[in-house]
Structure formats: C-alpha cells, structure tokens
C-alpha positions in Angstrom: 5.1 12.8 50.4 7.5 14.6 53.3 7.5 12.8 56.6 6.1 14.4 59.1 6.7 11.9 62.2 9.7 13.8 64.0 10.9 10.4 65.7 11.5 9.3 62.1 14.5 10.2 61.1 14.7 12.0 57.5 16.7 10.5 54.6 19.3 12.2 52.8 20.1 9.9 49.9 21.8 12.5 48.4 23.8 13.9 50.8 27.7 12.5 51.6 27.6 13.9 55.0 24.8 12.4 56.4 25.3 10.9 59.5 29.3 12.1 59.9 30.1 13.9 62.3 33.1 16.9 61.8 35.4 15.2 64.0 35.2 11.9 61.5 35.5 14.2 58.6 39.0 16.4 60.2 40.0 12.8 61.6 39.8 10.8 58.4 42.0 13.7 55.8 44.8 14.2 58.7 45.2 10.3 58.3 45.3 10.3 54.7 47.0 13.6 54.2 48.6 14.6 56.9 48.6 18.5 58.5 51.3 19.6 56.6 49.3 18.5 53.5 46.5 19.5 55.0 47.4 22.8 55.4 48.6 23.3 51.6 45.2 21.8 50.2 43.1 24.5 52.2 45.3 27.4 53.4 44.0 27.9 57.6 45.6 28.7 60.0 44.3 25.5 62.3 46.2 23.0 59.8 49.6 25.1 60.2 50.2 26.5 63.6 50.8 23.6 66.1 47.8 21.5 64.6 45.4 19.3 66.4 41.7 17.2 66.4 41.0 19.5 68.5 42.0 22.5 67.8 40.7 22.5 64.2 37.4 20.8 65.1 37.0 24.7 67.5 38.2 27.0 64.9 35.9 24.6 62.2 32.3 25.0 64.1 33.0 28.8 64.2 34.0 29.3 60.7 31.4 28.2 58.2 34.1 29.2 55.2 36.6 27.0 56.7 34.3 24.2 57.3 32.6 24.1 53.9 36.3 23.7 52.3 37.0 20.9 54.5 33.7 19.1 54.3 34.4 19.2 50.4 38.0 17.9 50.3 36.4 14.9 52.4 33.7 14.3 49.9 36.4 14.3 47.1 38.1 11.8 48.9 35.0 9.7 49.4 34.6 9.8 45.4 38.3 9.0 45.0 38.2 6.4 47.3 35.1 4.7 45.5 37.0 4.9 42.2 39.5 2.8 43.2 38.0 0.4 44.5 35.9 0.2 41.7 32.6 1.2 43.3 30.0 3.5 41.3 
C-alpha cells in the first residue's frame, strides 16, 4: 500500500541518507578524516585546493559524480562506525 497523503512524510527504511543533509555528510568525514585525507580517498579538486564546508558543499550540489563518491564514503563510515560499537 503507497501512501498517498503528501503531509505524510514517506519512509525510507532502507536508505542511510534519509533525513541528512550534505552539509552533515561533508561535515561529519572532514572531522573524521580530515581534507588532506579527504582529498586522497576521493580525488576533487574541492578537498585539495584551499578546502572548506563551503566550498565543497558548492562544487558537491553541481556535480552529481562527486557527490555520489562522497555520500558513499559517509555510508561506509556509518557501517564502520556500527561495527565497532557492536551494533548490527
């Protein structure tokens, strides 16, 4: 059954994105990683040229490429994250 009330929001069980926004996703990896890190893991320009929040979140929402690659790095954190602290 698909809900078709458009003042209830939609679920998306499966999906590790769901209700983060890009500047949470670019936020969370330069604190864990760092730009210089950053820049090795996924090789754009954003993460090596006088880096910032800002910057990268502009050059991320025009480059669907460059965003996918980031927005998967995050989710491999997320797992990594959970299997350390010993959540399934």
């Amino acid at each position: 059954m698909q809900n078709k009330d458009p003042q209830q929001p939609r679920t998306q069980k499966n999906n590790p994105l769901h209700g983060i926004t890009l500047k949470q996703v670019v936020t969370e990896l330069e604190a864990e990683y760092g730009w210089q890190e950053l820049g090795l893991r996924i090789d754009i320009r954003c993460f090596k040229s006088d880096p910032s929040i800002k910057s990268s979140l502009r050059f991320l929402r025009q480059t669907p490429w460059a965003r996918e690659k980031v927005e998967a790095l995050w989710v491999k954190l997320q797992a990594r994250k959970q299997v350390w602290s010993g959540k399934s």
